[in-house]
N, C-alpha and C positions, 0 to 999 in steps of 0.2 A: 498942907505944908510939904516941900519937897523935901526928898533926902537928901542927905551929904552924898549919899556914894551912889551911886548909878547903877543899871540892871546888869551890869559888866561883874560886877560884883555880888550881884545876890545870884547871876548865876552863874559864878564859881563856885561860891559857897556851897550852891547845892551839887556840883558837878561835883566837888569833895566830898561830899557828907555819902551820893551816892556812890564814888571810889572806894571810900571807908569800907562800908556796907557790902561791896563786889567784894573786896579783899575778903572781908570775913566769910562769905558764902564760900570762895574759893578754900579758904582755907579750912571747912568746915569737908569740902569734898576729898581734900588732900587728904584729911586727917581718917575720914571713913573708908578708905579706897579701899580697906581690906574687912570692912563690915557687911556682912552680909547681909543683902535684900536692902543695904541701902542706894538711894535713887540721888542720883547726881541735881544738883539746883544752880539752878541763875538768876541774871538778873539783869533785861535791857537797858543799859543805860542811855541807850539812843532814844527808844522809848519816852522814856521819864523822863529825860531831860525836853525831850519835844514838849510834854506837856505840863511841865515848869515853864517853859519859857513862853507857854500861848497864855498859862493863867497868869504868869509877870505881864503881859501885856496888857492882857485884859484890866489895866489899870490899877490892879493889886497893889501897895508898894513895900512889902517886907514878905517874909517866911512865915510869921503867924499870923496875916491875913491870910497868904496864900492856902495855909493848909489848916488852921483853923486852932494851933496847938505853936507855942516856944519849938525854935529847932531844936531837933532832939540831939541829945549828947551822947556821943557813941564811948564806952568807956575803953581806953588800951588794952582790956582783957579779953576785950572780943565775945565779953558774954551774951553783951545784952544790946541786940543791933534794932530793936525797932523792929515795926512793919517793913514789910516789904513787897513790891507789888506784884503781881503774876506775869510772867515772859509765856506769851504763845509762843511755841515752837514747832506749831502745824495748828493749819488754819481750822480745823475740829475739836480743838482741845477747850473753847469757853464760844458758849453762845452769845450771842447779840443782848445787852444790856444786862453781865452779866456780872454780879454786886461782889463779886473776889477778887477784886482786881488788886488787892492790896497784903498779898502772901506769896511766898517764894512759892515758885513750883521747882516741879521734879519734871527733869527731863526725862523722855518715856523712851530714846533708843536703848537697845540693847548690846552689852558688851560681851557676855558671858555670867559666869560664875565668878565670885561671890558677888556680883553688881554690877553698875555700866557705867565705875567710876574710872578712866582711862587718865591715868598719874602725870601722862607726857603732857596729855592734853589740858588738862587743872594748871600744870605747872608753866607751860607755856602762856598761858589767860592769865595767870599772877603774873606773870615779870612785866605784858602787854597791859594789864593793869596798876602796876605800879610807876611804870613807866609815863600814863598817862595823869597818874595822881602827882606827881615828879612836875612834868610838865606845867599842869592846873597851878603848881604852888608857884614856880617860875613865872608866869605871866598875872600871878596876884601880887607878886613881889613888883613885877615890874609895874604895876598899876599905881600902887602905893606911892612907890619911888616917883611917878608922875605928878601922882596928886600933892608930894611932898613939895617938889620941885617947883609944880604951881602957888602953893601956900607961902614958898617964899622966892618969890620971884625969880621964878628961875637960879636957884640957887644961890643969889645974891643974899651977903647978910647984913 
């Protein structure tokens, strides 16, 4: 059986969930910048979403066949964000076939003392990532508003 809504839509959904998810990482480095020995984290979203959209293809048709689990629910507190999967940030940092792929890393430059969490830089990735969360809901509005449109013939009632 097909779906109502199209792969337009499950991957926005996941383009949000992984927005969600960036914001929390970011905002977990803002919040350390002044902790010592803590290691700054991210989180590709180019990546991930590359490989949502090759397993949506691969004829999957929802988020709990793709991943095997109900999408998870990110709660407003920012506590409790889920897995998260590994960002190489130099091409030595995981070997070939290597089964971690699914935990934030720690970026390994160095800043200085007390860590290499650089405030301008976090905070510039939040606004660039809200920004782009902003976006994602704008063009799922807009999808809706089509699919509406089509549901009653073009706006006729």
């Amino acid at each position: 059986m097909k779906t109502l809504f199209d792969k337009t839509i499950q991957l926005m959904q996941k383009a949000l969930e992984l927005r969600s998810k960036k914001n929390a990482i970011l905002a977990s480095n803002i919040a350390n910048v002044d902790t010592p020995g803590y290691r700054e984290k991210d989180l590709d979203f180019r990546q991930l979403m590359e490989g949502y959209a090759k397993k949506l293809e691969s004829g999957k048709r929802n988020v709990q066949e793709i991943t095997g689990q109900a999408a998870p629910f990110i709660p407003l507190d920012g506590k409790d964000v889920g897995e998260l999967p590994l960002v190489a940030t130099e091409p030595g940092h995981f070997s070939e076939g290597s089964s971690s792929a699914h935990d934030v890393i720690e970026i390994s430059r160095e800043r200085g003392v007390p860590n290499n969490v650089d405030l301008d830089e976090q905070m510039s990735k939040l606004s660039e990532n809200s920004l782009h969360y902003q976006a994602t809901i704008q063009l799922l509005a807009k999808k809706f508003a089509l699919l509406r449109d089509a549901a009653t013939e073009g706006g006729r009632q």
